[in-house]
PyMOL Python script that loads the backbone (N, CA, C, O; Angstrom):
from pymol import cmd

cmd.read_pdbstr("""\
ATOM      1  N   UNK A   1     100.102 106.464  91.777  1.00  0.00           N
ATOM      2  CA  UNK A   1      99.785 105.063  91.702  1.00  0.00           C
ATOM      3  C   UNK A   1     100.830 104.274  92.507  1.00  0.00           C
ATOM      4  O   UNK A   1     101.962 104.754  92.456  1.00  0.00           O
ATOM      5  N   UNK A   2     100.706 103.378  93.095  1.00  0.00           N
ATOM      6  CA  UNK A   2     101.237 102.159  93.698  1.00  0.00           C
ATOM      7  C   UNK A   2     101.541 101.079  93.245  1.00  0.00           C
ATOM      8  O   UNK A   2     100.478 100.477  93.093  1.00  0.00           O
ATOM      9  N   UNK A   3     102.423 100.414  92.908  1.00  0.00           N
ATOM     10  CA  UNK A   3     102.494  99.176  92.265  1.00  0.00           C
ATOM     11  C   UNK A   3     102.705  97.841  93.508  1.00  0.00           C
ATOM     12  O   UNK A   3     103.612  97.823  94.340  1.00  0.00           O
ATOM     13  N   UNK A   4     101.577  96.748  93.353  1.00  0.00           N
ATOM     14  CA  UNK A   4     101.167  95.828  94.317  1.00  0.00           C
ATOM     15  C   UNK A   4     101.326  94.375  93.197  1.00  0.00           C
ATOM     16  O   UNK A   4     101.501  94.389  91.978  1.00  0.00           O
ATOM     17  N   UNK A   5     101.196  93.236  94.091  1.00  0.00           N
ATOM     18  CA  UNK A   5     101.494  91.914  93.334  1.00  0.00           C
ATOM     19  C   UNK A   5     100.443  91.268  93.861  1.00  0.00           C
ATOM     20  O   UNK A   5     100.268  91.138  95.072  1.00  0.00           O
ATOM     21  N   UNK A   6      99.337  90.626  92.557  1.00  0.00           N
ATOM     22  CA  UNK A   6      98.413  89.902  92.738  1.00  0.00           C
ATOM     23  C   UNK A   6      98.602  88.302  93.513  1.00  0.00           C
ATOM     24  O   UNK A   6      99.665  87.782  93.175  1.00  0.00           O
ATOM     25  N   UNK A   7      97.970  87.656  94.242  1.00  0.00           N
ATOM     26  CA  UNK A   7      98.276  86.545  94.703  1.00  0.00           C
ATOM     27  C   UNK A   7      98.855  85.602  93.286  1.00  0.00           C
ATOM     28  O   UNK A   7      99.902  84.988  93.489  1.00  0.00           O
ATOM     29  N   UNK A   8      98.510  85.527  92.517  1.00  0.00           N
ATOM     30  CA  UNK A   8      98.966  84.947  91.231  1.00  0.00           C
ATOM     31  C   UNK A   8     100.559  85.294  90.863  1.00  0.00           C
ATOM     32  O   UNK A   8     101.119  84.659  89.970  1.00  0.00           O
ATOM     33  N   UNK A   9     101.190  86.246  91.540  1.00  0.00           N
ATOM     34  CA  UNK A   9     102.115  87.129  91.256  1.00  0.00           C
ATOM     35  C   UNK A   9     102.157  88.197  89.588  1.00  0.00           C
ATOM     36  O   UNK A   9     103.120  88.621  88.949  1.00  0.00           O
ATOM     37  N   UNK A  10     101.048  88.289  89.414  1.00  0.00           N
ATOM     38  CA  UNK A  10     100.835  89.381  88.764  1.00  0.00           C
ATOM     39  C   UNK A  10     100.913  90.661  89.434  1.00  0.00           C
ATOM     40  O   UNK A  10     100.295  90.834  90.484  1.00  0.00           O
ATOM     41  N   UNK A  11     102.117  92.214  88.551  1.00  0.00           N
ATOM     42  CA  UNK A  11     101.474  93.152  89.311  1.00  0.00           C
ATOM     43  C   UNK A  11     100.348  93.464  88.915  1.00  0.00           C
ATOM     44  O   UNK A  11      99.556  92.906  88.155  1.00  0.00           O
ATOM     45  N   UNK A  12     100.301  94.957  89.815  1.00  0.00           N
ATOM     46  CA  UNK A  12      98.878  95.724  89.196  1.00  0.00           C
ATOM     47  C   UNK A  12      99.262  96.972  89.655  1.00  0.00           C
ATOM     48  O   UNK A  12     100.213  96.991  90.436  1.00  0.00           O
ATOM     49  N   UNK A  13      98.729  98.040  89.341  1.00  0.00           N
ATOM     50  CA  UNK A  13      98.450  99.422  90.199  1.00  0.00           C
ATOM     51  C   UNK A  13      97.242 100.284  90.438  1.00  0.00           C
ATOM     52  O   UNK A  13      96.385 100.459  89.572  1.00  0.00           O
ATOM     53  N   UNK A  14      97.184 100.970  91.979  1.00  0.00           N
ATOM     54  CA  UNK A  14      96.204 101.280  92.183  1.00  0.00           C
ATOM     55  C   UNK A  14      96.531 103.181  92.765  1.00  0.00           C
ATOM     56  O   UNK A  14      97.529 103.709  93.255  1.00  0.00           O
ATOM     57  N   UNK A  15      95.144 103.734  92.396  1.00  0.00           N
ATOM     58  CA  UNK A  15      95.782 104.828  92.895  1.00  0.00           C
ATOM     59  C   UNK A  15      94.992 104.604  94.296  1.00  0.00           C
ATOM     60  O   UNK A  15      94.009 103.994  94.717  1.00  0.00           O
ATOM     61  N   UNK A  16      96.227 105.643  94.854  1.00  0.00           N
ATOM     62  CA  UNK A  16      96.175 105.145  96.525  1.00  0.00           C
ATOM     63  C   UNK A  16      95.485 106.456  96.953  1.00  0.00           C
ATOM     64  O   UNK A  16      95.316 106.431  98.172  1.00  0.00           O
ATOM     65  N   UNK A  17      94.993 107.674  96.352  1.00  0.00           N
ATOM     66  CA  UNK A  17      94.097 107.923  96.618  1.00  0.00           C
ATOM     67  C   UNK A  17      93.116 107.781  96.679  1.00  0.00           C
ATOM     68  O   UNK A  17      92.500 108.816  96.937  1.00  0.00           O
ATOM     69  N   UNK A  18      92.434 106.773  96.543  1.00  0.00           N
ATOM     70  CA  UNK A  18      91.160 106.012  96.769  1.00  0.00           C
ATOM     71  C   UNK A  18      91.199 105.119  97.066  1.00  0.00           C
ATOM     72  O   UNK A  18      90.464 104.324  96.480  1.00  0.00           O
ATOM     73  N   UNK A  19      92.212 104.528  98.353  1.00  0.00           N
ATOM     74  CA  UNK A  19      91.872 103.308  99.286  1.00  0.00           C
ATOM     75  C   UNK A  19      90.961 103.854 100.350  1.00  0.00           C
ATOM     76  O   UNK A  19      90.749 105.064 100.435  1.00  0.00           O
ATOM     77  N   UNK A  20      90.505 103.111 101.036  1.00  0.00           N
ATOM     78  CA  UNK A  20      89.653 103.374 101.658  1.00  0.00           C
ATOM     79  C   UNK A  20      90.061 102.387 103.344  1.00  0.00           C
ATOM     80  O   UNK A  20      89.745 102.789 104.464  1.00  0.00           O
ATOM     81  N   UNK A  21      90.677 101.316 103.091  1.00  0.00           N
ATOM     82  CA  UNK A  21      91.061 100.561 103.610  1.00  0.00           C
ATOM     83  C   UNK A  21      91.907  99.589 103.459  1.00  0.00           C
ATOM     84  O   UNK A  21      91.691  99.005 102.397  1.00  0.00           O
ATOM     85  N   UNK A  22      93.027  99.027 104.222  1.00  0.00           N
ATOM     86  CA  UNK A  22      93.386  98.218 104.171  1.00  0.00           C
ATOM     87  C   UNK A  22      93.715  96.908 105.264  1.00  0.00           C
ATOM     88  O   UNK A  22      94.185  97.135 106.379  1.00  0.00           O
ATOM     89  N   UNK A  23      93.588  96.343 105.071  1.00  0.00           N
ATOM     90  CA  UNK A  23      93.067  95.017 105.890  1.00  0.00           C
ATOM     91  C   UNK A  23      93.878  93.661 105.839  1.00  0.00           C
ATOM     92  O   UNK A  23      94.085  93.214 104.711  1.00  0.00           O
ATOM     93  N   UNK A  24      94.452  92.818 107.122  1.00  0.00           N
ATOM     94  CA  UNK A  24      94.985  91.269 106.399  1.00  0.00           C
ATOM     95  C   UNK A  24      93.862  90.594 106.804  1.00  0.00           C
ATOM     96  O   UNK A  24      93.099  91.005 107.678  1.00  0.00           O
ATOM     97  N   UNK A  25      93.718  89.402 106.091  1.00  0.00           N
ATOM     98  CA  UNK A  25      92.526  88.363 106.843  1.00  0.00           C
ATOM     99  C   UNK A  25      93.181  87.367 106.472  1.00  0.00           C
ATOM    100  O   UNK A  25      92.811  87.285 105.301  1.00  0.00           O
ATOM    101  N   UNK A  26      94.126  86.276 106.680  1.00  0.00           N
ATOM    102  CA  UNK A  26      95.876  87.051 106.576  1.00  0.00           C
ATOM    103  C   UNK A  26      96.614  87.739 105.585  1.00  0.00           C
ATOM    104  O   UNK A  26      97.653  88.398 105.617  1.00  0.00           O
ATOM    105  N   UNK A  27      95.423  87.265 104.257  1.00  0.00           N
ATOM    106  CA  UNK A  27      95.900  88.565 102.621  1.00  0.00           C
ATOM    107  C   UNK A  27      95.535  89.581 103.492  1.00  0.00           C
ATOM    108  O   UNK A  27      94.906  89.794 104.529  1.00  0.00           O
ATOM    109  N   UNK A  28      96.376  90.263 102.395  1.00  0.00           N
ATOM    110  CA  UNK A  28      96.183  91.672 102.414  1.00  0.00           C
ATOM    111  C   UNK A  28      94.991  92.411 101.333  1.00  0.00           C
ATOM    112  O   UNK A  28      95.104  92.451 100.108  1.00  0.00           O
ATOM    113  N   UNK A  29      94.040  92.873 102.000  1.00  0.00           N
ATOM    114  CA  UNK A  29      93.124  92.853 101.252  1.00  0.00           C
ATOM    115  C   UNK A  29      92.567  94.735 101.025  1.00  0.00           C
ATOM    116  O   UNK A  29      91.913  95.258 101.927  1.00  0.00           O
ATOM    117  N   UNK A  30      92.957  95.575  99.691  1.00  0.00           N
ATOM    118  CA  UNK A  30      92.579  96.557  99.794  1.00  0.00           C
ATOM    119  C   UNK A  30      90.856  97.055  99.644  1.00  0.00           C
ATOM    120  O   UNK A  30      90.369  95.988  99.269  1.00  0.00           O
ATOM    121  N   UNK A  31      90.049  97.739  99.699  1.00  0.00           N
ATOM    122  CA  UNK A  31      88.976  98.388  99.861  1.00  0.00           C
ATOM    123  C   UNK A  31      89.118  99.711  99.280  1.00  0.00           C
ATOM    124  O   UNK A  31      89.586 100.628  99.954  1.00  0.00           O
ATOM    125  N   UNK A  32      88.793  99.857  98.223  1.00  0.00           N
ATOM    126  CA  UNK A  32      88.576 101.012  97.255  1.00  0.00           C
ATOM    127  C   UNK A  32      87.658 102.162  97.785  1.00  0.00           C
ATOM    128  O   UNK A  32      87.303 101.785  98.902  1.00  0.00           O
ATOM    129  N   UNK A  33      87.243 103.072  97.590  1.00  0.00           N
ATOM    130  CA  UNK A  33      86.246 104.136  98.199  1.00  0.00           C
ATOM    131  C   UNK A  33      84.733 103.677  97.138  1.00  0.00           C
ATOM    132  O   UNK A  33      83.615 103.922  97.591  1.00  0.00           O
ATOM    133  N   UNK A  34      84.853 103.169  96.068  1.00  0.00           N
ATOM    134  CA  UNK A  34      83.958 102.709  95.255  1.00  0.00           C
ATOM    135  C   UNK A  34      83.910 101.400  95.811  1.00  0.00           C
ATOM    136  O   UNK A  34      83.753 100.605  94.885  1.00  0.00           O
ATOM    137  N   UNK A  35      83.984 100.727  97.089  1.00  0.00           N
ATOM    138  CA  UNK A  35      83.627  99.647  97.407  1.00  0.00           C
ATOM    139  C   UNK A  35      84.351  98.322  96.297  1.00  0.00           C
ATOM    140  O   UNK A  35      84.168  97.180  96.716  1.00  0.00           O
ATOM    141  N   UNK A  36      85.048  98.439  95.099  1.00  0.00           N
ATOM    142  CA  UNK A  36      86.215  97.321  94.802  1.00  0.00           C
ATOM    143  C   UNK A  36      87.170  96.715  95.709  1.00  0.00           C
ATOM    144  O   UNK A  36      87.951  97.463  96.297  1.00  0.00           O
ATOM    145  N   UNK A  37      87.222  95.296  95.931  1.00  0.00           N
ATOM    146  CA  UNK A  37      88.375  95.120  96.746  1.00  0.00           C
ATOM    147  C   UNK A  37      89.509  94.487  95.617  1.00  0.00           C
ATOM    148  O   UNK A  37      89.288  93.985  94.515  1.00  0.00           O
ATOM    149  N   UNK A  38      90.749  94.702  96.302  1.00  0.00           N
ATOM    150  CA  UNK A  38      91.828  93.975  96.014  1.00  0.00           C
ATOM    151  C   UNK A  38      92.530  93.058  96.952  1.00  0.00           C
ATOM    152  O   UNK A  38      92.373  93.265  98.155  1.00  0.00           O
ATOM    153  N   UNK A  39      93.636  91.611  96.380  1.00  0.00           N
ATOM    154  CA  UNK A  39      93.976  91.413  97.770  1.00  0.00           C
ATOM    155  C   UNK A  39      95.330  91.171  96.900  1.00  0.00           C
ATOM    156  O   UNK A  39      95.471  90.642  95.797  1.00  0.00           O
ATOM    157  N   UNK A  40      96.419  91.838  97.927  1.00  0.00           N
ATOM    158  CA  UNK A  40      98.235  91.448  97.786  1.00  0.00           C
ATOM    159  C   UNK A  40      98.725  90.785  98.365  1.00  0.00           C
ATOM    160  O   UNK A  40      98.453  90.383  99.496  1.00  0.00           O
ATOM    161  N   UNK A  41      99.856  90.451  97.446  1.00  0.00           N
ATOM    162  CA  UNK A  41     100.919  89.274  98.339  1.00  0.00           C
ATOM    163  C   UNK A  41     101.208  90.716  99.391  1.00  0.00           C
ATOM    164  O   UNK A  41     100.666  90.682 100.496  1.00  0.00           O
ATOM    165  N   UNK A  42     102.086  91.999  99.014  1.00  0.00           N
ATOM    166  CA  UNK A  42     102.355  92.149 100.170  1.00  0.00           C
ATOM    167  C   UNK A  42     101.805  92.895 101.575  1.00  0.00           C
ATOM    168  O   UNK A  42     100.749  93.497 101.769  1.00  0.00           O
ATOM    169  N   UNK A  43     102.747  92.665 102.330  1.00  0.00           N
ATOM    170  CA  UNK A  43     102.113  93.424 103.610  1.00  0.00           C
ATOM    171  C   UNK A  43     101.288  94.760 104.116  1.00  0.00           C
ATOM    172  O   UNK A  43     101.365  95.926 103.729  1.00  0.00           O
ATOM    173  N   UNK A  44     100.343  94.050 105.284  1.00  0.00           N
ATOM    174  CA  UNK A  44      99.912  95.480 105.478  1.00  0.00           C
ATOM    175  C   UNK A  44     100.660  96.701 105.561  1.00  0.00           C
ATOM    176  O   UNK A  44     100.337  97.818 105.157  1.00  0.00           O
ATOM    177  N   UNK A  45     101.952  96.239 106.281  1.00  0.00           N
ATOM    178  CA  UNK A  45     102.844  97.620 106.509  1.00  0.00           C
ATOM    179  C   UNK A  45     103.220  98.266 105.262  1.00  0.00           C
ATOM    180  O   UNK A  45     103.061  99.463 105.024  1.00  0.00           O
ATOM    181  N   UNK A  46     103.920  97.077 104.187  1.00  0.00           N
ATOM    182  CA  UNK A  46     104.215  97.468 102.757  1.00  0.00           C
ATOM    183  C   UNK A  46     103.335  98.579 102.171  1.00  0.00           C
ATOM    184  O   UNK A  46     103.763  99.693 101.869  1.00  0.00           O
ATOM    185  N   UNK A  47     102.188  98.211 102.053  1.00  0.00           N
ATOM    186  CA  UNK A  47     100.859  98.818 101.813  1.00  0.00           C
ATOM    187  C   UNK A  47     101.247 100.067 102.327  1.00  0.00           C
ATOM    188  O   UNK A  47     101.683 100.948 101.586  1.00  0.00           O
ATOM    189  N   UNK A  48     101.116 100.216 103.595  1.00  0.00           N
ATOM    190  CA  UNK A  48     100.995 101.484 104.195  1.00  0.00           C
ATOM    191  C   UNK A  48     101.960 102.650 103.812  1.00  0.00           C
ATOM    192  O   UNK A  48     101.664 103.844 103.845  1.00  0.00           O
ATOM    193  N   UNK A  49     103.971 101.757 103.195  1.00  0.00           N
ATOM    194  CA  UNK A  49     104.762 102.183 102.979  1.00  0.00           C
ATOM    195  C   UNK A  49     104.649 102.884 101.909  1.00  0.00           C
ATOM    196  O   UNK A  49     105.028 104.050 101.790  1.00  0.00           O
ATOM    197  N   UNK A  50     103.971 102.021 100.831  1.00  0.00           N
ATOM    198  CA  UNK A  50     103.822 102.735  99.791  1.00  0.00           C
ATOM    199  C   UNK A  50     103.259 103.965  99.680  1.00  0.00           C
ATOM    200  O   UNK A  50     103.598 104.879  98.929  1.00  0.00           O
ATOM    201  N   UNK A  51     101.959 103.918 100.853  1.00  0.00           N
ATOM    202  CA  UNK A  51     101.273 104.668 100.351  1.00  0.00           C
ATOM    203  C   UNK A  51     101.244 105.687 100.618  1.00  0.00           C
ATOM    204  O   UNK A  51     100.461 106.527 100.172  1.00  0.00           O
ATOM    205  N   UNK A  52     102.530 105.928 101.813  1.00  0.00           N
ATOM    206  CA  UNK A  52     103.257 107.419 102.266  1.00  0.00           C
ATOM    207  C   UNK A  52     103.911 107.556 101.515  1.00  0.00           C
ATOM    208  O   UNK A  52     103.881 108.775 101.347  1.00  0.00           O
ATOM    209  N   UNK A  53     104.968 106.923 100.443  1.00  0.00           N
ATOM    210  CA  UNK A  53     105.818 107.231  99.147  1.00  0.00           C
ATOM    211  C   UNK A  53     105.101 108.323  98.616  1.00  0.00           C
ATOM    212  O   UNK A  53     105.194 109.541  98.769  1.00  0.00           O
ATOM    213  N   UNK A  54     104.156 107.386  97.773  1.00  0.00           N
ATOM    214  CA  UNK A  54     103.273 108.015  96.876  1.00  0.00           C
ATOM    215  C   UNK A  54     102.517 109.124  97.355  1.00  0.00           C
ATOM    216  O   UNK A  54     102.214 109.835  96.398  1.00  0.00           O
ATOM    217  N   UNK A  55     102.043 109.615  98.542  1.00  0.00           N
ATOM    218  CA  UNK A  55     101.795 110.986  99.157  1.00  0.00           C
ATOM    219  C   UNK A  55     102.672 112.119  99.090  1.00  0.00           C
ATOM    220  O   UNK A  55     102.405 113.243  98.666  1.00  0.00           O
ATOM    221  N   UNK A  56     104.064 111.562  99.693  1.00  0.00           N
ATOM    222  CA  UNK A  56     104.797 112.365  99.227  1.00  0.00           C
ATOM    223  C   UNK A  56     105.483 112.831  98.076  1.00  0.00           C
ATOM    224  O   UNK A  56     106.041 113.928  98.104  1.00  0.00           O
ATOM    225  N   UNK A  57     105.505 111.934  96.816  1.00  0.00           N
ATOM    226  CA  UNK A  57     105.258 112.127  95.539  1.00  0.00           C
ATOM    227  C   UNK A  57     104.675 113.321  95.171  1.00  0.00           C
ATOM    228  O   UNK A  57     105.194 114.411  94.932  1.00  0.00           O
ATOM    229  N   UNK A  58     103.258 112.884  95.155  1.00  0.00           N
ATOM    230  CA  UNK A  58     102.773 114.122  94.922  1.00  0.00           C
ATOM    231  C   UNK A  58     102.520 115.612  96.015  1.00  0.00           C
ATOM    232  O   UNK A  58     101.851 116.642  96.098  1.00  0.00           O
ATOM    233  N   UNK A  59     103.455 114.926  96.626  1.00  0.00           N
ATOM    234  CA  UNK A  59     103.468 116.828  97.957  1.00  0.00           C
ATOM    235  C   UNK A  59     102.141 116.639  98.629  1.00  0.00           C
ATOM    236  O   UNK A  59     101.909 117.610  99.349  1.00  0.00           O
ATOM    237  N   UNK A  60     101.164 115.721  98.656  1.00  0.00           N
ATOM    238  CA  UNK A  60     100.066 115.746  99.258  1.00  0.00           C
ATOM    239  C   UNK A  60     100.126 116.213 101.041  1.00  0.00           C
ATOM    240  O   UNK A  60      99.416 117.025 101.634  1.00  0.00           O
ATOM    241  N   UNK A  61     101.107 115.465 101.500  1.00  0.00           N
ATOM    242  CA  UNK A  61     101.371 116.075 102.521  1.00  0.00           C
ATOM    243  C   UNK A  61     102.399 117.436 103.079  1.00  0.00           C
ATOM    244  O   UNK A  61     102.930 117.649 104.169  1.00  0.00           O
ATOM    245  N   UNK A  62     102.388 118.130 101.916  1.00  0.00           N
ATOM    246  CA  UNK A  62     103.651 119.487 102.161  1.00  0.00           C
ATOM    247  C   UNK A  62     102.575 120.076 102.672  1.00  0.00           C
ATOM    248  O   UNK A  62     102.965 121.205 102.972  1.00  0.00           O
ATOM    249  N   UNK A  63     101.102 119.948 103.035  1.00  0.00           N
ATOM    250  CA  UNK A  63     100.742 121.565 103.047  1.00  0.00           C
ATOM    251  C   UNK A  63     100.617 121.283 105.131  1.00  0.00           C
ATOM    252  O   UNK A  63     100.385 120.270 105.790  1.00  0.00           O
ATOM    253  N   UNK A  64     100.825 122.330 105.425  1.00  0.00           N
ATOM    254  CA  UNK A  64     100.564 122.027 107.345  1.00  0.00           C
ATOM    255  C   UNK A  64      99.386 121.588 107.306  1.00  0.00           C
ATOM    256  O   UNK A  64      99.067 120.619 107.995  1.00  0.00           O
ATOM    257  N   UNK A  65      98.380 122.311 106.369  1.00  0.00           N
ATOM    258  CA  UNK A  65      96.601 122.373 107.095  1.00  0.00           C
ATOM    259  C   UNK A  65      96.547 120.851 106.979  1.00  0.00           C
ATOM    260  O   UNK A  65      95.922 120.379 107.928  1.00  0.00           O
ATOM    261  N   UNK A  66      96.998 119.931 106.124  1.00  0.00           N
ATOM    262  CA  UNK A  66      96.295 119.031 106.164  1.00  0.00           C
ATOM    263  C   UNK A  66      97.291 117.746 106.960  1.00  0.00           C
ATOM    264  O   UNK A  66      96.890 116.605 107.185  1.00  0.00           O
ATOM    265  N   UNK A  67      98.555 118.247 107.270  1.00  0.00           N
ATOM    266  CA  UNK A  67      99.440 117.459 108.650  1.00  0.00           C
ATOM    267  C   UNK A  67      98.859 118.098 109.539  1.00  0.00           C
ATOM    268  O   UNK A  67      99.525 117.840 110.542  1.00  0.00           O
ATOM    269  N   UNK A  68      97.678 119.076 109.969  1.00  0.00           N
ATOM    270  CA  UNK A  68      97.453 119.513 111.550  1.00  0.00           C
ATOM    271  C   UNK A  68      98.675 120.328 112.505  1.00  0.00           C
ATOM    272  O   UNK A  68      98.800 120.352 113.729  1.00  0.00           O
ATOM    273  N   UNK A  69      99.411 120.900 111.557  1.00  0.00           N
ATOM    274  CA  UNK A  69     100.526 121.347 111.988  1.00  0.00           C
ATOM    275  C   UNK A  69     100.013 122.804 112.444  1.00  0.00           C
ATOM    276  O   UNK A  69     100.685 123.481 113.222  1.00  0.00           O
ATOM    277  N   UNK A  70      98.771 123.255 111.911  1.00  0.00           N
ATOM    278  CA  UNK A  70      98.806 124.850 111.594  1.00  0.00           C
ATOM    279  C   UNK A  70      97.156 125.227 112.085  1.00  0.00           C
ATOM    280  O   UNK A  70      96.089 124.872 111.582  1.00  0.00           O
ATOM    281  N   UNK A  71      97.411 125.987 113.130  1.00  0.00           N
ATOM    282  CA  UNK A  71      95.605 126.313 113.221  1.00  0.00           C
ATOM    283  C   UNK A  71      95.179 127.167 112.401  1.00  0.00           C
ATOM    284  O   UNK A  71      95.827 128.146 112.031  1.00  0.00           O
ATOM    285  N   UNK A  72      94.228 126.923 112.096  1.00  0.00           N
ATOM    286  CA  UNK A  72      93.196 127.789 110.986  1.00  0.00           C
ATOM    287  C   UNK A  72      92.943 129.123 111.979  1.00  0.00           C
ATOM    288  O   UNK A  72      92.850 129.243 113.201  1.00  0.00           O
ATOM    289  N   UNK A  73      92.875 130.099 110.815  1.00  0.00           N
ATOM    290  CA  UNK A  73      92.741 131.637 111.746  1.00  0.00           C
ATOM    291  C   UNK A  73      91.092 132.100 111.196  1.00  0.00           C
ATOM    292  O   UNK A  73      90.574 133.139 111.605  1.00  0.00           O
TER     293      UNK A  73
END
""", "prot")
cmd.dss("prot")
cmd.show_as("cartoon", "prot")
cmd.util.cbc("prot")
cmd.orient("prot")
């Protein structure tokens, strides 16, 4: 999960395995894979920061096959 701040400055959290998108229109506005949006005070980049944290959290990216590091035999 990710922890983000509602325009209200409420947080919230989302799991960031199921963004689908993220977007400014100048919010920052997330897109769920179930089509929910959210929108944050912070930045797209923030966004993005987090959401390599939280990948690597859970090791999502330790394996090569899925960094493209490793050809399939």
């Amino acid at each position: 999960m990710i922890s983000l701040t509602r325009l209200n400055g409420k947080e919230f959290s989302l799991n960031a395995l199921y963004i689908e998108t993220v977007e400014s229109f100048p919010d920052t506005t997330i897109t769920l894979t179930n089509g929910h949006k959210y929108v944050a005070l912070e930045s797209r980049e923030d966004v993005y920061y987090k959401i390599a944290q939280f990948y690597k959290e859970i090791h999502i990216l330790s394996n090569p096959y899925l960094r493209g590091e490793q050809d399939e035999e």
